[in-house]
C-alpha positions as a Markdown table, in Angstrom:
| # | Residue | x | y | z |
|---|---|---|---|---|
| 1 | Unk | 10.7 | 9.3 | -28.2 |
| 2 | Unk | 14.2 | 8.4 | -28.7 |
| 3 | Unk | 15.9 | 5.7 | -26.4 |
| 4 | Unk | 16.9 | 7.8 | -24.2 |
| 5 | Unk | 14.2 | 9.6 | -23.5 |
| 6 | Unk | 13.0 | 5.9 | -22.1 |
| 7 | Unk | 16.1 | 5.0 | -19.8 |
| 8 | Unk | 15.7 | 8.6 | -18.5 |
| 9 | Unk | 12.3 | 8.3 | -18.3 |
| 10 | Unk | 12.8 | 4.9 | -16.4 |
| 11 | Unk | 15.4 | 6.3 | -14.0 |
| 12 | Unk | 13.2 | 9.0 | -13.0 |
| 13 | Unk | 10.6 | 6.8 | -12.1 |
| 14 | Unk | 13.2 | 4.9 | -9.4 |
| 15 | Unk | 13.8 | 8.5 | -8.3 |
| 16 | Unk | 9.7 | 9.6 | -8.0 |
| 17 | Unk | 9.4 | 6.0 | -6.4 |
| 18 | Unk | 11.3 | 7.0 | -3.2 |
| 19 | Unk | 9.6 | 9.9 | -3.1 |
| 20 | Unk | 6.2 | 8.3 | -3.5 |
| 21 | Unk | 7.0 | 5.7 | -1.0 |
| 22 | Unk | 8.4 | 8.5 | 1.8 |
| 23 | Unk | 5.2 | 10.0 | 1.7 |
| 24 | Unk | 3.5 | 6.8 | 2.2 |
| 25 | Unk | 5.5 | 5.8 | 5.1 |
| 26 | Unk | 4.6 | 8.5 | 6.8 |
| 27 | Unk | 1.2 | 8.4 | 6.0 |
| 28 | Unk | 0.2 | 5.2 | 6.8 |
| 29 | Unk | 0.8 | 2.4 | 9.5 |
| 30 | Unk | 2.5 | 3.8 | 12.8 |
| 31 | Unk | 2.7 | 7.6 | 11.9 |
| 32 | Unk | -1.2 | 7.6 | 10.9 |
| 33 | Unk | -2.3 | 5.4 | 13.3 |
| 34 | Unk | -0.4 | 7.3 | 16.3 |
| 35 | Unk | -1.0 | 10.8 | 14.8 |
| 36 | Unk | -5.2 | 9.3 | 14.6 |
| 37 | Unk | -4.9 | 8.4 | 18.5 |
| 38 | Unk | -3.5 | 11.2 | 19.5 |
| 39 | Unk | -6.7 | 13.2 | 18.0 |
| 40 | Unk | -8.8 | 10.7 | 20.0 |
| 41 | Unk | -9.4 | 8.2 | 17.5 |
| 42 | Unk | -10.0 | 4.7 | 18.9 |
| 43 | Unk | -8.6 | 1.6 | 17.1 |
| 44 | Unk | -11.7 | 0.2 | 15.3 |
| 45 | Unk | -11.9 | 3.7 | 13.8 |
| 46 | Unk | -8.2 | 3.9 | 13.4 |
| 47 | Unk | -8.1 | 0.8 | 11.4 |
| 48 | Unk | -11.0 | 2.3 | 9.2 |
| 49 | Unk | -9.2 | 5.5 | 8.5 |
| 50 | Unk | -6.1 | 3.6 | 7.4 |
| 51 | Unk | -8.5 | 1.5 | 4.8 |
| 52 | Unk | -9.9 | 4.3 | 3.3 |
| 53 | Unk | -7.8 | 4.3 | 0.0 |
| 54 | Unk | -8.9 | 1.3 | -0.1 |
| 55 | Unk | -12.8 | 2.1 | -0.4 |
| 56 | Unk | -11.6 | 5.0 | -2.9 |
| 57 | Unk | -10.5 | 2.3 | -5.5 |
| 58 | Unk | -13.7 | 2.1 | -6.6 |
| 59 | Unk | -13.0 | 5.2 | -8.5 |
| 60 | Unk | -10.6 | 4.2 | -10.7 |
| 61 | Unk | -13.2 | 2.5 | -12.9 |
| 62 | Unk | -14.2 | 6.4 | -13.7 |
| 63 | Unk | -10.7 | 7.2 | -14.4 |
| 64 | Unk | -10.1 | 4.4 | -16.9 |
| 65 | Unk | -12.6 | 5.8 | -18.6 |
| 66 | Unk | -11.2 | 9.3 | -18.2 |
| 67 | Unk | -8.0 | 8.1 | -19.1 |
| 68 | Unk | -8.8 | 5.7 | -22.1 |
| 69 | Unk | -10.2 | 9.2 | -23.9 |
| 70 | Unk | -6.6 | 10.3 | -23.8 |
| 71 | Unk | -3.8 | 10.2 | -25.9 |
| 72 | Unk | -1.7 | 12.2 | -23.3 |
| 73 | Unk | -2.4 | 11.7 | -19.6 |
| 74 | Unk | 0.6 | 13.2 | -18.2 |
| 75 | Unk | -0.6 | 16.2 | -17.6 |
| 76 | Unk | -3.5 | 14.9 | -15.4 |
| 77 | Unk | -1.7 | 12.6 | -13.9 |
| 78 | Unk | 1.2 | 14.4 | -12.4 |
| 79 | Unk | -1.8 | 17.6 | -11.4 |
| 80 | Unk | -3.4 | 14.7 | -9.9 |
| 81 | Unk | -0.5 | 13.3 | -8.3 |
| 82 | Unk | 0.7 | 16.6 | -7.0 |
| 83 | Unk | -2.9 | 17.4 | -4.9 |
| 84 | Unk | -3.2 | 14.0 | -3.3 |
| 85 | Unk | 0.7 | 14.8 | -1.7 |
| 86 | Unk | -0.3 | 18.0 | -0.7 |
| 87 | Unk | -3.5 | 17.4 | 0.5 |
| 88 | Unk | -1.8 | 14.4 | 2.3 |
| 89 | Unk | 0.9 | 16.5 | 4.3 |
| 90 | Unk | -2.0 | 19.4 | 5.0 |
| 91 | Unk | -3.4 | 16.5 | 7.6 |
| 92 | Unk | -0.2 | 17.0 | 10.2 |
| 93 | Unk | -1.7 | 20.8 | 10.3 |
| 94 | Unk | -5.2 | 20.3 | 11.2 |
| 95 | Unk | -4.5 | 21.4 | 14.7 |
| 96 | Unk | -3.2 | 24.4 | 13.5 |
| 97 | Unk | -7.1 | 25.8 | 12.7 |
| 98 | Unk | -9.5 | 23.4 | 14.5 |
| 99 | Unk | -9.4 | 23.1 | 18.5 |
| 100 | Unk | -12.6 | 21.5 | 18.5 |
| 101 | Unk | -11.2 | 17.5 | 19.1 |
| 102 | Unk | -14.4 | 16.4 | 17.8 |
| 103 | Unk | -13.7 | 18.7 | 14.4 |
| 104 | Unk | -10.1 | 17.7 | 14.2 |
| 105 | Unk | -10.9 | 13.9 | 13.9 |
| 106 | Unk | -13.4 | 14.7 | 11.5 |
| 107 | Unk | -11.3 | 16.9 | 9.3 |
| 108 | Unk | -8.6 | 14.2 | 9.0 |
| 109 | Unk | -10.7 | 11.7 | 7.7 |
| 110 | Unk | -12.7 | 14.4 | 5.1 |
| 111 | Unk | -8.9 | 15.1 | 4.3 |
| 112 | Unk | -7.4 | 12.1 | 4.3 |
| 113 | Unk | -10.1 | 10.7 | 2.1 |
| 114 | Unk | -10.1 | 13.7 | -0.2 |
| 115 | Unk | -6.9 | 13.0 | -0.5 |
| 116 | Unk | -7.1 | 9.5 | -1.6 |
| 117 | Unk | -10.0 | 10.7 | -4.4 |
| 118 | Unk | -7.2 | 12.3 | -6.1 |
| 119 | Unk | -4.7 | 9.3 | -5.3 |
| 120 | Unk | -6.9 | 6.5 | -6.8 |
| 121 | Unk | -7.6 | 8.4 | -10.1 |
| 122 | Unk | -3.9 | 8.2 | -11.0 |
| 123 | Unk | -2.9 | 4.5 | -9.7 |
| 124 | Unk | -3.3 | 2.6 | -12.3 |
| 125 | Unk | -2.5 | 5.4 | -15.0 |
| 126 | Unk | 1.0 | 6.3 | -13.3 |
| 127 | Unk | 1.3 | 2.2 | -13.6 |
| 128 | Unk | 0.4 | 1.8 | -17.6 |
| 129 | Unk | 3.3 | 4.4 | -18.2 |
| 130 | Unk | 5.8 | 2.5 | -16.1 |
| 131 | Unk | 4.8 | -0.5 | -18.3 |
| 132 | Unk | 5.4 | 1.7 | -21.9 |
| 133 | Unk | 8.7 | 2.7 | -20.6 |
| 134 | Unk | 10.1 | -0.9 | -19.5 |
| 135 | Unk | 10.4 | -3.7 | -22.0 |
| 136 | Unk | 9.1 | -6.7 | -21.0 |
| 137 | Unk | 12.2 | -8.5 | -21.3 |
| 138 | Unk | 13.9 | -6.6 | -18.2 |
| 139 | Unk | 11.0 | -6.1 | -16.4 |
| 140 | Unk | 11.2 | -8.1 | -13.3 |
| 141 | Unk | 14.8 | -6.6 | -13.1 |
| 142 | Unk | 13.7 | -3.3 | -13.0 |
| 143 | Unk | 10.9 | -3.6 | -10.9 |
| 144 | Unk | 13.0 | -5.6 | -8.2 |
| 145 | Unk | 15.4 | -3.0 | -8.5 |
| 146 | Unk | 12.9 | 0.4 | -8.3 |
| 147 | Unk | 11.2 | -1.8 | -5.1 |
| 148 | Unk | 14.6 | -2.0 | -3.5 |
| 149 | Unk | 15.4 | 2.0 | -3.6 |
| 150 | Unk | 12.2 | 3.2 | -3.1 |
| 151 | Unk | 12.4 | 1.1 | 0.7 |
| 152 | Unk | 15.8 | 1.9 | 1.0 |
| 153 | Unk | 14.7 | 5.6 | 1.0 |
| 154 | Unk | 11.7 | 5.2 | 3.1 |
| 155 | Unk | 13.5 | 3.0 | 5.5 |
| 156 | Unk | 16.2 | 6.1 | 6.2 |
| 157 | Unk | 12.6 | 8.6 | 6.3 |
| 158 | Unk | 11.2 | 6.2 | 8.7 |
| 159 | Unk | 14.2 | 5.9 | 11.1 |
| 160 | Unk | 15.2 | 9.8 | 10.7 |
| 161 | Unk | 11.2 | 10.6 | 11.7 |
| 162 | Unk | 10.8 | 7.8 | 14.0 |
| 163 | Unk | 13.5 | 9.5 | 16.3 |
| 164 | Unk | 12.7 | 12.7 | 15.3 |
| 165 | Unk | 8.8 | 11.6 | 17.1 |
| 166 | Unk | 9.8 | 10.1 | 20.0 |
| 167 | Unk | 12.0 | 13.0 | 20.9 |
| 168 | Unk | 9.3 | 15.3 | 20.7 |
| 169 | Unk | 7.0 | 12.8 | 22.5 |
| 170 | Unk | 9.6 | 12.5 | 25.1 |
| 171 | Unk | 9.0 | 16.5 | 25.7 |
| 172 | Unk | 5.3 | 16.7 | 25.6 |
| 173 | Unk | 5.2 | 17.8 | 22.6 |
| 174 | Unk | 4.0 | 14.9 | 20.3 |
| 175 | Unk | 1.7 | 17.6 | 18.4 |
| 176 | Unk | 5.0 | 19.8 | 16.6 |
| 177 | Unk | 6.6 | 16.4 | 15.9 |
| 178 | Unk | 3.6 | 15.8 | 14.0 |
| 179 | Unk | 3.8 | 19.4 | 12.0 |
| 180 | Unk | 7.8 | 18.1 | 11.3 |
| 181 | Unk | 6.6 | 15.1 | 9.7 |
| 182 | Unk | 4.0 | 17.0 | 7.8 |
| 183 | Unk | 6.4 | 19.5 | 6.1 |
| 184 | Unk | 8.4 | 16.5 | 4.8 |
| 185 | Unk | 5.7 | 15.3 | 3.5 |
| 186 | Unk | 5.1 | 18.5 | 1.9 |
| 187 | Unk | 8.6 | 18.8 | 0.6 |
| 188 | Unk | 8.8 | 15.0 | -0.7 |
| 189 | Unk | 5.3 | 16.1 | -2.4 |
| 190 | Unk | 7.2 | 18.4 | -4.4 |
| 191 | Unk | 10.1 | 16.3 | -5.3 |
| 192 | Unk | 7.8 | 14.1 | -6.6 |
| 193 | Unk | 5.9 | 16.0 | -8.6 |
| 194 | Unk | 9.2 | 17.4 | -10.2 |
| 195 | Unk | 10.6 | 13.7 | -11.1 |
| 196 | Unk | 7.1 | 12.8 | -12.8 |
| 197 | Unk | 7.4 | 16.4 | -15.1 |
| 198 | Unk | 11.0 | 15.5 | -16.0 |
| 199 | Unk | 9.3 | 12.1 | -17.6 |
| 200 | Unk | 8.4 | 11.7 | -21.1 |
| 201 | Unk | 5.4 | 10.1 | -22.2 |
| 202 | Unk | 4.9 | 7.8 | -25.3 |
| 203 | Unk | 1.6 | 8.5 | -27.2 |
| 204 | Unk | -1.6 | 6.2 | -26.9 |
| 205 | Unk | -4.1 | 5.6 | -28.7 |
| 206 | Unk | -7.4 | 7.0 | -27.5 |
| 207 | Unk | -10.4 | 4.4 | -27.2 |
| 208 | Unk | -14.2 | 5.8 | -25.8 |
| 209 | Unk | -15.0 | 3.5 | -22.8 |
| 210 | Unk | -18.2 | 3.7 | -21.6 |
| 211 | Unk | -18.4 | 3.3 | -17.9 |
| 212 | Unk | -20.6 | 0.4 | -18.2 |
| 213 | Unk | -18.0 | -1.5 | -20.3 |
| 214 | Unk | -15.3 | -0.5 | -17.9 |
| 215 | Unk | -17.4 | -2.2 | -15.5 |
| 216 | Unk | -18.8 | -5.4 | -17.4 |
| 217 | Unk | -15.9 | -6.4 | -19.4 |
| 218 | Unk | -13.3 | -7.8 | -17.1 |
| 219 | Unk | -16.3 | -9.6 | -15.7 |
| 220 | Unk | -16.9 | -11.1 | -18.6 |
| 221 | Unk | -13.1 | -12.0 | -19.7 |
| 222 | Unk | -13.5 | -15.7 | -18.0 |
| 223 | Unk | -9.4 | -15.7 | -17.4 |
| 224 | Unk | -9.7 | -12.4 | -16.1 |
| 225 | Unk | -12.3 | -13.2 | -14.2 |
| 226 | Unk | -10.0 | -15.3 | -12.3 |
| 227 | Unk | -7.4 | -12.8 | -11.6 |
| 228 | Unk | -10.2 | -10.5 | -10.5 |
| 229 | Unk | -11.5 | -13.3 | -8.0 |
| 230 | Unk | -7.6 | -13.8 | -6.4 |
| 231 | Unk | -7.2 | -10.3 | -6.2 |
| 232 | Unk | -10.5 | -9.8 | -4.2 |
| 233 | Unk | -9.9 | -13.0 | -2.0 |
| 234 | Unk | -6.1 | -11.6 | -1.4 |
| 235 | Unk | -7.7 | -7.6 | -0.3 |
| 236 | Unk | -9.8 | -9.0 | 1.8 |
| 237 | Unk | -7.9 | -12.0 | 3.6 |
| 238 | Unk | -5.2 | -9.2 | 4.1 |
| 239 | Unk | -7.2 | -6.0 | 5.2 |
| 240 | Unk | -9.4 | -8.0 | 7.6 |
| 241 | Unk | -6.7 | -7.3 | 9.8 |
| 242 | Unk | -3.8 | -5.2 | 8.0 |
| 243 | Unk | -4.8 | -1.8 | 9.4 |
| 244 | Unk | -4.6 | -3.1 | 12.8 |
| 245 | Unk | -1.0 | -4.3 | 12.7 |
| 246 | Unk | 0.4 | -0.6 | 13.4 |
| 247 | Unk | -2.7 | 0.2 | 15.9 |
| 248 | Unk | -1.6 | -3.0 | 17.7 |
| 249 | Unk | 2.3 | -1.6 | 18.1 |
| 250 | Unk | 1.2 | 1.4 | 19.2 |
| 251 | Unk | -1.5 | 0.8 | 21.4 |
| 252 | Unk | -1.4 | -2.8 | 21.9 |
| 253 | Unk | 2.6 | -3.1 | 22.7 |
| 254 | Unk | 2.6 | 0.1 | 23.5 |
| 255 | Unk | 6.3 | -0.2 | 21.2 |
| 256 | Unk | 7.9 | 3.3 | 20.8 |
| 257 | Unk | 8.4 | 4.8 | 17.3 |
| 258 | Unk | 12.2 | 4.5 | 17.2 |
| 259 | Unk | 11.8 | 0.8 | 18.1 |
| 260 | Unk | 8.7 | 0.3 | 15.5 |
| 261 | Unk | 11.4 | 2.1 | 12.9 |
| 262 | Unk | 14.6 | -0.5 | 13.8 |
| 263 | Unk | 12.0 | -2.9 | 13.0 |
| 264 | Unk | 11.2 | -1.5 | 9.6 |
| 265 | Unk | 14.9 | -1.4 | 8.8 |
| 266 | Unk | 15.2 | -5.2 | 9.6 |
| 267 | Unk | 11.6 | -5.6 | 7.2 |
| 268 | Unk | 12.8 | -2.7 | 4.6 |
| 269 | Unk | 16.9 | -4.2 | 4.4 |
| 270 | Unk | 15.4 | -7.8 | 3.6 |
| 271 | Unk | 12.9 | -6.8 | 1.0 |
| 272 | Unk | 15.4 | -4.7 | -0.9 |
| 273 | Unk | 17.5 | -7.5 | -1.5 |
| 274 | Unk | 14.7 | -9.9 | -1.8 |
| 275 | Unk | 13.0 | -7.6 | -4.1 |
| 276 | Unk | 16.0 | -8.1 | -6.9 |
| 277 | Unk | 16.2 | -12.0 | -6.1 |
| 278 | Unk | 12.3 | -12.2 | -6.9 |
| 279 | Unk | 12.4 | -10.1 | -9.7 |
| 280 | Unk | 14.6 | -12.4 | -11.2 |
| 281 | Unk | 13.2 | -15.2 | -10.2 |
| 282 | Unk | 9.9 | -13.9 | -11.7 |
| 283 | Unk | 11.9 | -13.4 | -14.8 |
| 284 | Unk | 13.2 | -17.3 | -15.5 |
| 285 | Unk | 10.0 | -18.5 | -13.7 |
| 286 | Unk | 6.6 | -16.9 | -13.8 |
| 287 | Unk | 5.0 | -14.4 | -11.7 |
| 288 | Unk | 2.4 | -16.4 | -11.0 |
| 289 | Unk | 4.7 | -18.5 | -9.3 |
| 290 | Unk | 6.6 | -15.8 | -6.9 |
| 291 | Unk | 3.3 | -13.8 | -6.4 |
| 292 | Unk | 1.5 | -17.7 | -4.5 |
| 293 | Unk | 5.4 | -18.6 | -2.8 |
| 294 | Unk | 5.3 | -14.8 | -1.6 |
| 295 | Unk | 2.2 | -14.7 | -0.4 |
| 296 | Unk | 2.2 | -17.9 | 1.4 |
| 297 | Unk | 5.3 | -16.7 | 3.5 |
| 298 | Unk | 3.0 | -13.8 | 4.1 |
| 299 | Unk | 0.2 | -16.1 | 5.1 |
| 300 | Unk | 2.6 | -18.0 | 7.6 |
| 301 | Unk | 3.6 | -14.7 | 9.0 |
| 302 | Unk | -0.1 | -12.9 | 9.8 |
| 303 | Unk | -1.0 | -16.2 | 11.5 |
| 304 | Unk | 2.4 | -16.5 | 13.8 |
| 305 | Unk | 0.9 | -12.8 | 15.4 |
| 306 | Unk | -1.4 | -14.5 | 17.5 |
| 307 | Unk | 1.8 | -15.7 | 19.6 |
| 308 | Unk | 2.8 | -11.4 | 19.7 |
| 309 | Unk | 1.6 | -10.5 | 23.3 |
| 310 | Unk | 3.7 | -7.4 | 25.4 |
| 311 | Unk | 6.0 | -10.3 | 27.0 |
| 312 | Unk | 7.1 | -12.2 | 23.6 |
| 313 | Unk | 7.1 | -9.4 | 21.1 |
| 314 | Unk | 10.6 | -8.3 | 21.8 |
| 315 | Unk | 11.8 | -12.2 | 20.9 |
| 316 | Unk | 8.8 | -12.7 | 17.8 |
| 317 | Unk | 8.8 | -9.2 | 16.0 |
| 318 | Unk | 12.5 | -9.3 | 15.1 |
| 319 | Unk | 12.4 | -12.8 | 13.1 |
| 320 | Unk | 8.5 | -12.1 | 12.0 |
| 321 | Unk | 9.7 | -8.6 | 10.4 |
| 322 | Unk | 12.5 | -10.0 | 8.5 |
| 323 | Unk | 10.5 | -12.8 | 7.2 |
| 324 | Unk | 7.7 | -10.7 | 6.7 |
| 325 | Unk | 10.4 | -7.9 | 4.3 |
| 326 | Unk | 11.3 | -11.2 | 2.3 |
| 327 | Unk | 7.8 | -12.1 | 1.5 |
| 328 | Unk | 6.8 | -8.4 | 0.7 |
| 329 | Unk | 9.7 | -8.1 | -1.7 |
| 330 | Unk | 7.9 | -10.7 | -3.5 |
| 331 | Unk | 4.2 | -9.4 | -3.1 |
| 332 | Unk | 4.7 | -5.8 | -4.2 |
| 333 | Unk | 6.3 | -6.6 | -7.5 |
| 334 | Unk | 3.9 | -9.7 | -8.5 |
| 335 | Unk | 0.6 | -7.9 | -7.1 |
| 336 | Unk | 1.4 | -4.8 | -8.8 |
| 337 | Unk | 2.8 | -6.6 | -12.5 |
| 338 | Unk | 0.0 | -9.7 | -12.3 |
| 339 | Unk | -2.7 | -7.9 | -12.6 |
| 340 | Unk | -1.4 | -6.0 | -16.3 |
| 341 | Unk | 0.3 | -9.1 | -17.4 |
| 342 | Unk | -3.0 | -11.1 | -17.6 |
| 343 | Unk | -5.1 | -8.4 | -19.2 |
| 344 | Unk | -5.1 | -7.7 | -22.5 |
| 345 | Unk | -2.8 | -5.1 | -23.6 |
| 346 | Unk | -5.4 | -3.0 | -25.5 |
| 347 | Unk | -7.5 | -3.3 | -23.1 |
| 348 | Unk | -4.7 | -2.7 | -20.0 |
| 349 | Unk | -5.9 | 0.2 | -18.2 |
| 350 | Unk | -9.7 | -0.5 | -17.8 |
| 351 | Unk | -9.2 | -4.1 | -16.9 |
| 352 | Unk | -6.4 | -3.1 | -14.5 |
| 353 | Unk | -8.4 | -0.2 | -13.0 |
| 354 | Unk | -12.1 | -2.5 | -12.4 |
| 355 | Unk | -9.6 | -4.9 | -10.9 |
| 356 | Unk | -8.5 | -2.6 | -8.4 |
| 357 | Unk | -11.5 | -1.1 | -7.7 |
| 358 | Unk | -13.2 | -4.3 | -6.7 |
| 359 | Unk | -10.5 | -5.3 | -4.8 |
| 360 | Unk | -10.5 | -2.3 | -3.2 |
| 361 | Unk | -14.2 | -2.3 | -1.7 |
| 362 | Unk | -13.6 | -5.9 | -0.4 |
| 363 | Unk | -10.5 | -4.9 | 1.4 |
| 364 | Unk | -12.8 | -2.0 | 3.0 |
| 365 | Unk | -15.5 | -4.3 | 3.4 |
| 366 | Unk | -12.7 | -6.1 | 5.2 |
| 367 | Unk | -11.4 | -4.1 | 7.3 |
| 368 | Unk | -15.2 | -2.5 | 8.5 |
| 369 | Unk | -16.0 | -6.5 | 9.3 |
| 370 | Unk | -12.3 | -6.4 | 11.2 |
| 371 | Unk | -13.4 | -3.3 | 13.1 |
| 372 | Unk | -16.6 | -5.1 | 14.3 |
| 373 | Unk | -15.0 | -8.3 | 15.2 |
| 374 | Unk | -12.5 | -6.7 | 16.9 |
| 375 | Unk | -15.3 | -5.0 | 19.5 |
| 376 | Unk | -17.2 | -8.4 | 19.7 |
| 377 | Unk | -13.8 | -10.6 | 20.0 |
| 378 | Unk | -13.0 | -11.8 | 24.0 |
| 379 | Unk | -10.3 | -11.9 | 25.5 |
| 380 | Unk | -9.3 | -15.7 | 26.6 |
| 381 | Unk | -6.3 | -17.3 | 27.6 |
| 382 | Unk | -5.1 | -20.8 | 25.7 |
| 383 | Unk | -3.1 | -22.9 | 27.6 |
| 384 | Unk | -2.0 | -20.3 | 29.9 |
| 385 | Unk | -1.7 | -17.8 | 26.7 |
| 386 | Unk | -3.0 | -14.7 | 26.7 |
| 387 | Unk | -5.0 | -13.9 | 23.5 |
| 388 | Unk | -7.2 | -10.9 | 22.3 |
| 389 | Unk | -9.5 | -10.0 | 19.4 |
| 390 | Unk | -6.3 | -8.3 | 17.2 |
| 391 | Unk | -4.4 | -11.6 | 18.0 |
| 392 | Unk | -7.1 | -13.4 | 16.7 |
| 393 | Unk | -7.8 | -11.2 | 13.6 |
| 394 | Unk | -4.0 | -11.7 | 12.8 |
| 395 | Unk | -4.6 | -15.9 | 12.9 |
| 396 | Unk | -7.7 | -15.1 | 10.4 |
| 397 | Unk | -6.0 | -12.8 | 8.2 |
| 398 | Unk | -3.1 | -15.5 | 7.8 |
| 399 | Unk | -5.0 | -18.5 | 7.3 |
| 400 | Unk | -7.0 | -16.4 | 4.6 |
| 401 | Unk | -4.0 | -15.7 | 2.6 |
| 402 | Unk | -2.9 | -19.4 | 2.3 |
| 403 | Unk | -6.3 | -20.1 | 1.1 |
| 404 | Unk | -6.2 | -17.1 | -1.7 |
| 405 | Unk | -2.8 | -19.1 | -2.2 |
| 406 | Unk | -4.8 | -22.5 | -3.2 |
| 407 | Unk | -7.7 | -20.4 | -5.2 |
| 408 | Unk | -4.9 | -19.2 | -7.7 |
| 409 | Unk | -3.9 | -22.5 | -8.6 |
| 410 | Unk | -6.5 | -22.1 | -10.4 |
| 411 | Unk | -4.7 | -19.2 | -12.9 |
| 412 | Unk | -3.1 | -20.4 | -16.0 |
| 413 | Unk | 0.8 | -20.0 | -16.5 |
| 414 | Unk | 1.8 | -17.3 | -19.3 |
């Protein structure tokens, strides 16, 4: 591979990011969760269907050792890639082929989490070849600045479709806005799948993994270990109430879509230009360092939601969303870089992929003990305030985080 081939290759990954992150946005939090009600999902179970990629981490442990074998994974990875889009936008057209409501809820989540089999074999593969195409010198840079475009494209997707909903929901017809926003899926599906073709691939070296080792070894890395434990203790102080967030706008605030979207441009503007300034700062710094300041905003955040009630969320959600995009910029560059920059680099993509699978079931684990407390939760009112179980949830989920933020002082600075 010349030079070229890596700045192309590097570009094209900003370019497959905006794709990737489009289909996410309208996959997950308010399109998901409104698209679930609508087939009769309540929200304990919409906040379980949202967490399901989570539970399918547990697979990546299988692909490392898939992938190890390999001395070229593009091919997988972008066949891979390609299913879990399309199986993702083939959810908006259940409706289309079962009338049975019982059926169509069911066939979303067999879908959904199909879909997601296919997603988590590729995550931390797609994530290694980022890392062989960026030199560790500019790499906070470039991830700041591939963060920042891929949510400055999902912010216009979410505001174009956000409208695009509520003036089909306006009409009745909630259902055909959902088959719109399942053909873009479907067309962002194949955008992406040409930007990762277009993208060269350096050669690795094979290694045979044996499941067991893939399993094991991180274990029994004790500075891995470590990261292992923060990244478990960050899933599930964050998913213990992270699917509900969305559930809570749509059904609790009963916000509309184009209002949920003006908030995710406030959230989405911030964190691009955060993104770059943490990138940076990650870059004359460490990442340790941005990935505990980050999160502790986050923290701060989560626990200020159990003031959100239908009479104060038009004065909270505004300043709450544009913190909350400042401490995301942070989080999704750290998170995603901390867990490769610890491991060792022979050894990147099995240590990367147990990480995220263990992490993974405790954020499921998470969100199913979430679910329950949210049906066992009163309601009570504080001083006069009224306060729920998702209110509550949100207090736990914050005060969590700041203490996954004390447990990785204990990570060493390199």
């Amino acid at each position: 591979m010349t030079d070229l081939d890596y700045k192309s290759g590097r570009r094209y990954f900003i370019a497959e990011g905006c794709c990737a992150n489009g289909i996410v946005t309208l996959t997950t939090g308010a399109f998901l969760s409104g698209y679930a009600s609508s087939l009769g999902a309540t929200d304990s179970i919409n906040g379980i269907i949202g967490s399901l990629p989570l539970l399918l981490c547990l697979l990546q442990m299988f692909s490392a050792v898939l992938l190890e074998s390999m001395s070229r994974r593009k091919n997988i990875l972008t066949a891979f890639s390609l299913i879990h889009r399309l199986l993702l936008s083939s959810v908006f057209f259940v409706p289309l082929f079962i009338e049975n409501p019982g059926l169509r809820l069911l066939a979303l989540v067999g879908i959904y989490g199909t879909a997601h089999f296919f997603g988590a074999f590729i995550g931390t593969g797609i994530g290694n070849w980022i890392l062989q195409l960026v030199p560790s010198t500019i790499r906070g840079k470039y991830l700041g600045k591939k963060d920042s475009f891929a949510f400055g494209m999902s912010t216009a997707i979410s505001l174009i479709m956000g409208r695009v909903m509520d003036w089909f929901r306006s009409g009745d017809m909630e259902q055909q806005g959902f088959y719109v926003v399942g053909f873009v899926v479907f067309t962002l599906a194949c955008l992406d799948f040409w930007c990762l073709s277009s993208i060269k691939e350096p050669e690795s070296t094979p290694h045979v993994q044996k499941l067991r080792d893939s399993i094991l070894s991180p274990l029994a890395d004790k500075e891995y270990r470590k990261v292992m434990f923060s990244y478990m203790f960050w899933n599930v102080a964050l998913q213990v109430a992270g699917p509900f967030f969305s559930v809570y706008m749509v059904t609790g605030l009963k916000l509309d879509y184009t209002y949920i979207t003006f908030l995710g441009l406030i959230s989405s503007t911030l964190r691009i230009i955060a993104s770059s300034l943490w990138g940076k700062l990650a870059d004359k710094t460490s990442w340790l360092f941005v990935t505990r300041a980050s999160m502790g905003l986050l923290g701060l955040i989560h626990a200020s939601w159990l003031f959100m009630t239908p009479e104060t969320c038009y004065v909270l959600q505004p300043p709450l969303q544009a913190l909350s995009g400042i401490a995301w910029g942070g989080i999704a560059i750290s998170v995603f870089h901390l867990q490769y920059h610890y491991a060792p680099t022979e050894k990147r993509v099995p240590y990367v992929s147990a990480n995220s699978s263990y992490a993974g079931l405790s954020g499921f684990l998470a969100t199913l003990i979430g679910a329950f407390l949210l049906k066992v939760l009163p309601s009570m009112k504080i001083l006069g305030f009224p306060m729920g179980g998702m209110q509550m949830l949100f207090l736990l989920s914050g005060t969590l985080i700041i203490g996954c933020v004390l447990y990785m002082g204990k990570l060493r600075t390199h």
